[in-house]
VOVO-692911 format. One record per residue (C-alpha): residue number from 0; x, y, z. Coordinates in Angstrom, 2 decimals, m for minus. Each point is the difference from the previous one (the first is absolute). Layout:
<pts>
<pt><num>NUM</num><X>X</X><Y>Y</Y><Z>Z</Z></pt>
...
</pts>
This chain:
<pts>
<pt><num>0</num><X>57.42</X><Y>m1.00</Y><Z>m18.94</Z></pt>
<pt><num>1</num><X>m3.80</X><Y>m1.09</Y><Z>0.11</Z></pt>
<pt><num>2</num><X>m2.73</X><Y>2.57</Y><Z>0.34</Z></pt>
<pt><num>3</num><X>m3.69</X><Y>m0.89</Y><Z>1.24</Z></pt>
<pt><num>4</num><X>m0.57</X><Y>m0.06</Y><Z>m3.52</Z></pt>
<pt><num>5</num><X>1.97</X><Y>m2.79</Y><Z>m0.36</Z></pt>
<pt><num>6</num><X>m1.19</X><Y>m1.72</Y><Z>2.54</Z></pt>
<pt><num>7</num><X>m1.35</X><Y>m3.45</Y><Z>m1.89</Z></pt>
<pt><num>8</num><X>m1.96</X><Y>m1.32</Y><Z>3.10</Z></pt>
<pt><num>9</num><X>m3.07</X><Y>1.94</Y><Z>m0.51</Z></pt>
<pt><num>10</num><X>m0.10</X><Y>m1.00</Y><Z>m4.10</Z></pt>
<pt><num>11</num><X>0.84</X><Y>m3.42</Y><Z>1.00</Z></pt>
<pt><num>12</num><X>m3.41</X><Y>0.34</Y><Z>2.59</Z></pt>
<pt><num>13</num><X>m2.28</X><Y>1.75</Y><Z>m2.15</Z></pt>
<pt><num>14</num><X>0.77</X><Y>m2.76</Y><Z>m2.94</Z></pt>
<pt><num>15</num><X>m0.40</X><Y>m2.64</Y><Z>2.99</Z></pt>
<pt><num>16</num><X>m3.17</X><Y>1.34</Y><Z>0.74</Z></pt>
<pt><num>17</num><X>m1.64</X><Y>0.61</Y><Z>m3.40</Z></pt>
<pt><num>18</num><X>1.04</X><Y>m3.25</Y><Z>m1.11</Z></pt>
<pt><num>19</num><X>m1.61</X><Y>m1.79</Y><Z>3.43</Z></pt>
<pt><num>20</num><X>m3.16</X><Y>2.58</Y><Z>m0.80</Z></pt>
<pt><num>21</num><X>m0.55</X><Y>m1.38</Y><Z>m3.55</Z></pt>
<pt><num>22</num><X>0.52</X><Y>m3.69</Y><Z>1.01</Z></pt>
<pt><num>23</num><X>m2.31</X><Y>0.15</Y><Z>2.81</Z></pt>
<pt><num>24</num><X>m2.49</X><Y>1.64</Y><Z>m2.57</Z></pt>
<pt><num>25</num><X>0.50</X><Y>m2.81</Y><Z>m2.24</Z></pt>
<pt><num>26</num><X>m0.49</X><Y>m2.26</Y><Z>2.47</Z></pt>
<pt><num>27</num><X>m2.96</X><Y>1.30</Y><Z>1.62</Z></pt>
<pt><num>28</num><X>m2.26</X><Y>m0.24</Y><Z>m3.07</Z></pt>
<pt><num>29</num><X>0.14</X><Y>m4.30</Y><Z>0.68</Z></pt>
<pt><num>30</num><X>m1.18</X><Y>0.41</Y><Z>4.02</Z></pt>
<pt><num>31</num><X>m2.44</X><Y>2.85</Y><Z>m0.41</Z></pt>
<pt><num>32</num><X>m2.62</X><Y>0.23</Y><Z>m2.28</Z></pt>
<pt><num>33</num><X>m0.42</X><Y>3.57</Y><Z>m1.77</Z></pt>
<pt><num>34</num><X>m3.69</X><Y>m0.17</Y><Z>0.48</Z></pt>
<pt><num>35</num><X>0.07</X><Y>m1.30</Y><Z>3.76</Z></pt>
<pt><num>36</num><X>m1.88</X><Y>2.91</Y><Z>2.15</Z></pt>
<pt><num>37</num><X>0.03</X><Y>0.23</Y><Z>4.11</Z></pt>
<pt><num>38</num><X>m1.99</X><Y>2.94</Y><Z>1.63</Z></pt>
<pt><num>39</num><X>1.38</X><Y>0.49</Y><Z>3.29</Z></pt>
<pt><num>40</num><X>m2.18</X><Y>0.39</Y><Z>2.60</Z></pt>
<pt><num>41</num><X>m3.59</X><Y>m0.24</Y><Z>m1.75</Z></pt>
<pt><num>42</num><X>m2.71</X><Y>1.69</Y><Z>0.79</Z></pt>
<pt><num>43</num><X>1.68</X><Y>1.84</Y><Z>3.28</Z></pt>
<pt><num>44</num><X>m0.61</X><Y>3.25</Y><Z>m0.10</Z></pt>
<pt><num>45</num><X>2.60</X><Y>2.60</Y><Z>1.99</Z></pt>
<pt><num>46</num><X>m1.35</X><Y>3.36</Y><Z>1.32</Z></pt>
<pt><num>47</num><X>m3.52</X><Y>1.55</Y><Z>m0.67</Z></pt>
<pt><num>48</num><X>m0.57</X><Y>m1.55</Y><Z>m2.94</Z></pt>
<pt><num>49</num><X>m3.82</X><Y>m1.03</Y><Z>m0.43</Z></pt>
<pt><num>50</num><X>m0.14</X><Y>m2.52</Y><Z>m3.41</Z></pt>
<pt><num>51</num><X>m4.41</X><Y>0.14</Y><Z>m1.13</Z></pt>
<pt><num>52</num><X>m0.62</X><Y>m1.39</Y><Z>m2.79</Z></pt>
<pt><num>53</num><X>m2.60</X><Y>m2.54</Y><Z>m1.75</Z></pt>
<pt><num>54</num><X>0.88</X><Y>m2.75</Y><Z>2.46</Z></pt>
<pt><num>55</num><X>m0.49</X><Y>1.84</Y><Z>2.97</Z></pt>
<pt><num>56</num><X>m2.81</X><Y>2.36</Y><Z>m0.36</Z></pt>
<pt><num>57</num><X>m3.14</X><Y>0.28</Y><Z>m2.23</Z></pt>
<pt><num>58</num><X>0.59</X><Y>3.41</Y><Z>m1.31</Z></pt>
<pt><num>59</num><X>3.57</X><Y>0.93</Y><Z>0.48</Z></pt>
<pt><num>60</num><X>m0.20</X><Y>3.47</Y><Z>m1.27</Z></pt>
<pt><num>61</num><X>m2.49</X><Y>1.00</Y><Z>2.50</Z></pt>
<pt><num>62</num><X>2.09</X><Y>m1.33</Y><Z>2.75</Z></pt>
<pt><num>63</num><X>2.89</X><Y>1.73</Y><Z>m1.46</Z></pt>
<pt><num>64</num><X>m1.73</X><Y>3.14</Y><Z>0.22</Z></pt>
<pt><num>65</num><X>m0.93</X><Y>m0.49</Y><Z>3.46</Z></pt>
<pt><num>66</num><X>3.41</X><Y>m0.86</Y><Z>1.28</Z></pt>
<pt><num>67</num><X>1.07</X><Y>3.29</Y><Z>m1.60</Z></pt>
<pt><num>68</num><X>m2.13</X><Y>1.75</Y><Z>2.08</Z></pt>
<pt><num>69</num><X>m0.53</X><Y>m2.15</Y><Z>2.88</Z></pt>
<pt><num>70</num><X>2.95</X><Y>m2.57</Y><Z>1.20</Z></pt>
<pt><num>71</num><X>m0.86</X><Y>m3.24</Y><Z>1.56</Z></pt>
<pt><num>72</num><X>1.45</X><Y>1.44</Y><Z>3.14</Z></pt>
<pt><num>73</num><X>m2.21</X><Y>3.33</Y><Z>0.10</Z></pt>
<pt><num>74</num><X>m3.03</X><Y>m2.57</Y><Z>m1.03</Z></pt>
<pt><num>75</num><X>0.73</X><Y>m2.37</Y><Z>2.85</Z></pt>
<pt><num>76</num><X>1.05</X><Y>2.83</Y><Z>2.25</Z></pt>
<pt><num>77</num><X>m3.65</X><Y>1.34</Y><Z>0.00</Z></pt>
<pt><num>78</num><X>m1.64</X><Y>m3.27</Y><Z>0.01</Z></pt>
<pt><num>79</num><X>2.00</X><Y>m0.76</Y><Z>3.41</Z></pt>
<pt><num>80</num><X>m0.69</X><Y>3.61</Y><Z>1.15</Z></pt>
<pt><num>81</num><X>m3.99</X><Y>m0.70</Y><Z>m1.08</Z></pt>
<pt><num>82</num><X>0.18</X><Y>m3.52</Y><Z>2.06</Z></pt>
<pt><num>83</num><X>2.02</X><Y>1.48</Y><Z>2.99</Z></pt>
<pt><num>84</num><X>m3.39</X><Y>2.05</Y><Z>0.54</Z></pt>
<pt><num>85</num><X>m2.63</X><Y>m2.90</Y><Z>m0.41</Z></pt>
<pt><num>86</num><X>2.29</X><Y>m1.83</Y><Z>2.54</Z></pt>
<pt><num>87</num><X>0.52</X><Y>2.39</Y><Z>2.76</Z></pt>
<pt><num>88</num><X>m4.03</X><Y>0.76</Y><Z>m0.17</Z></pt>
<pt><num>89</num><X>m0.55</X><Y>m4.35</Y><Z>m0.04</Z></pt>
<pt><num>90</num><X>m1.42</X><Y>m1.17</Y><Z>3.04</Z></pt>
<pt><num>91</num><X>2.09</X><Y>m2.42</Y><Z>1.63</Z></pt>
<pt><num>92</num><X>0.28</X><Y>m3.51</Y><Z>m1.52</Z></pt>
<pt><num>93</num><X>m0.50</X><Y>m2.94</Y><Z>1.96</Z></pt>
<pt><num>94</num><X>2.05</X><Y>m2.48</Y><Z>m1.71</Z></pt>
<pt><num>95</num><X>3.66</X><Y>0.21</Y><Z>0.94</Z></pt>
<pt><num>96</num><X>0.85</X><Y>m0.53</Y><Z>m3.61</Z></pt>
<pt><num>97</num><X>m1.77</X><Y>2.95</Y><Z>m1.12</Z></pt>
<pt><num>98</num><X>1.50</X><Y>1.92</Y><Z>3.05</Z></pt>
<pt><num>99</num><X>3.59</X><Y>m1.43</Y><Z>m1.29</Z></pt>
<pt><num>100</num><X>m0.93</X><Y>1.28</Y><Z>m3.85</Z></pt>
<pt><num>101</num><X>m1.10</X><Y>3.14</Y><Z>0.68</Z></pt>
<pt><num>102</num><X>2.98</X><Y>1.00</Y><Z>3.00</Z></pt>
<pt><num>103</num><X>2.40</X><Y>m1.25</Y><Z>m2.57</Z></pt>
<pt><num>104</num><X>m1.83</X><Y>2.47</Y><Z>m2.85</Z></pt>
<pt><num>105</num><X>0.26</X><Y>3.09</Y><Z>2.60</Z></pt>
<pt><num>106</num><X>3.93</X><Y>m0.90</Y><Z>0.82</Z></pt>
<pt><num>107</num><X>0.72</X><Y>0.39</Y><Z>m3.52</Z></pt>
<pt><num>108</num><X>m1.84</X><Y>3.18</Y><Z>m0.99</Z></pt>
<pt><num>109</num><X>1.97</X><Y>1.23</Y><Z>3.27</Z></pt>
<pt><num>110</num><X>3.43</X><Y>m1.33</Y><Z>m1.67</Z></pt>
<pt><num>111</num><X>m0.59</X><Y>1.45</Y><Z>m3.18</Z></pt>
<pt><num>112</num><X>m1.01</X><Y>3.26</Y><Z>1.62</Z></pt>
<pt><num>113</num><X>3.36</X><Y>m0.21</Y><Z>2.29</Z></pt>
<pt><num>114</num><X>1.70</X><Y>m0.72</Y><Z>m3.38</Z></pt>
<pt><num>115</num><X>m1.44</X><Y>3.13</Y><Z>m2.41</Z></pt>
<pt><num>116</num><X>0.65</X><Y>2.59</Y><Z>3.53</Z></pt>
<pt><num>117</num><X>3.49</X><Y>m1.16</Y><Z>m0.47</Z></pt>
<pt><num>118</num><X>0.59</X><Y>0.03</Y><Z>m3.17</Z></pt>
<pt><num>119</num><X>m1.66</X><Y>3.64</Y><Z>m0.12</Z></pt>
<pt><num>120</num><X>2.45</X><Y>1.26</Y><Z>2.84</Z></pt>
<pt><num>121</num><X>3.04</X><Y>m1.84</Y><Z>m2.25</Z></pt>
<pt><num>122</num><X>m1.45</X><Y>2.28</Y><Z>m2.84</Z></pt>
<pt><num>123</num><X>0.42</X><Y>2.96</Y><Z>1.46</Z></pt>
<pt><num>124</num><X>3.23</X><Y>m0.33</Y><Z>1.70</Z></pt>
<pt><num>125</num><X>1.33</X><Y>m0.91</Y><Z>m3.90</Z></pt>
<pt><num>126</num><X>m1.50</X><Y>3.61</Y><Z>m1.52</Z></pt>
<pt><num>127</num><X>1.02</X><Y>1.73</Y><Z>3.24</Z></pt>
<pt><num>128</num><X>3.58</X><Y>m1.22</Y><Z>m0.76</Z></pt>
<pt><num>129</num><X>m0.65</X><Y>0.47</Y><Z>m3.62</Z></pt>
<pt><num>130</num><X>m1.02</X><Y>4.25</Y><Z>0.56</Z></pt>
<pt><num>131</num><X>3.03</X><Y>0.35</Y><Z>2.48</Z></pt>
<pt><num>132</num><X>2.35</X><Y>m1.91</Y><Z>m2.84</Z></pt>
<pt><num>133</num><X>m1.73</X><Y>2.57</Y><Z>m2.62</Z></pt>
<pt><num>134</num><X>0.16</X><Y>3.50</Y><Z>2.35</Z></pt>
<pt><num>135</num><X>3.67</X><Y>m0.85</Y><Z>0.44</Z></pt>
<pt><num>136</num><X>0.95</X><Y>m1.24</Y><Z>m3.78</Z></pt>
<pt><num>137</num><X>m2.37</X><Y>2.22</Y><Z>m2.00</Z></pt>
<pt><num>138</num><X>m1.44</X><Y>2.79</Y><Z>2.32</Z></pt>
<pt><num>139</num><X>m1.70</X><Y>1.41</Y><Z>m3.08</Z></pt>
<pt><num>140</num><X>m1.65</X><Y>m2.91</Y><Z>m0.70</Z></pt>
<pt><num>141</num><X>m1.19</X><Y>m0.61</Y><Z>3.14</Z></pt>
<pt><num>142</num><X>m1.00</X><Y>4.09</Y><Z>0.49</Z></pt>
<pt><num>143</num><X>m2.14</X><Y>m0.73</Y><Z>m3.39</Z></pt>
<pt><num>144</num><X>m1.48</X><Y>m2.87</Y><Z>1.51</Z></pt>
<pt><num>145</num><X>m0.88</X><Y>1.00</Y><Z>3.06</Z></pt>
<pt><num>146</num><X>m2.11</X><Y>3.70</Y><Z>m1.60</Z></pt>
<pt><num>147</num><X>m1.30</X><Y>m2.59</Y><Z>m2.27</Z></pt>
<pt><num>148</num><X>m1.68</X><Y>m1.77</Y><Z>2.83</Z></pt>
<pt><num>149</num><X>m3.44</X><Y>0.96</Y><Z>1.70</Z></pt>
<pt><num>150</num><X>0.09</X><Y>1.83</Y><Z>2.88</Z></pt>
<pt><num>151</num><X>m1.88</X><Y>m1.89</Y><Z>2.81</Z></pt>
</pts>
C-alpha cells in the first residue's frame, strides 16, 4: 500500500518545475539584456521626503540644517500667519482682482486653521484612548506615568 511518501506526483512537479525554471533562465539571457536597467517611477518621491542637493539649492548643507530645525511647513506656516496680519490691517483694494486674491488668501489660512483644530482634537482623543488602554493593561505603568507628570 502507498504512503504520502510514495506519492510520485509531487517529485514528478518539483522536477517539472526546476526543469521549466532552468529553461526559462536559459532562455531569458537572449530577450533581456543583463545590463538593461528600468527605475520605476523616477524622481517621485512618496511621503515627507525632501531630496536638496547641488541641483536644487546653492548650499545644501545649510538648507539641510534648516529643515532640521525648521520644516517647510512651520516656515510657510509663519509666513501665512505674518501675511494674514498685513492683510486684515490692508485697506480695501479697489480692483476686484486684488479683492478675489486676497479673499481667496484669508479662506485658506481659515482652512488650514479648521484643519490643525481638528487634527489637534483627533490627537487627543488617540492619547486619551491610549492612557485608558494603559490604566487598564498596565496600571503600574500608567500610576508611574501619571506621578511622573507635572501637576497643573
Amino acid at each position: 500500500m502507498p504512503t504520502a511518501h510514495d506519492d510520485p506526483a509531487p517529485n514528478v512537479f518539483d522536477a517539472w518545475s526546476s526543469s521549466t525554471r532552468q529553461l526559462m533562465q536559459d532562455c531569458s539571457r537572449y530577450f533581456v539584456s543583463p545590463w538593461l536597467s528600468q527605475p520605476i517611477l523616477p524622481n517621485w518621491r512618496f511621503g515627507d521626503t525632501y531630496i536638496v542637493s547641488e541641483d536644487n539649492s546653492r548650499d545644501p548643507g545649510m538648507e539641510r540644517r534648516i529643515l532640521s530645525e525648521n520644516s517647510y511647513g512651520r516656515q510657510l506656516g509663519r509666513i501665512m500667519d505674518a501675511l494674514e496680519v498685513l492683510v486684515k490691517h490692508q485697506k480695501p483694494a479697489d480692483d476686484p482682482d486684488s479683492k478675489a486674491a486676497l479673499k481667496a488668501f484669508l479662506e485658506l489660512a481659515e482652512q488650514i486653521r479648521q484643519i490643525k483644530a481638528e487634527t489637534q482634537s483627533d490627537r487627543v482623543d488617540q492619547l486619551r484612548t491610549s492612557l485608558e488602554r494603559l490604566k487598564t493593561q498596565c496600571p503600574d505603568d500608567f500610576r508611574r506615568l501619571m506621578h511622573s507628570l507635572p501637576k497643573p
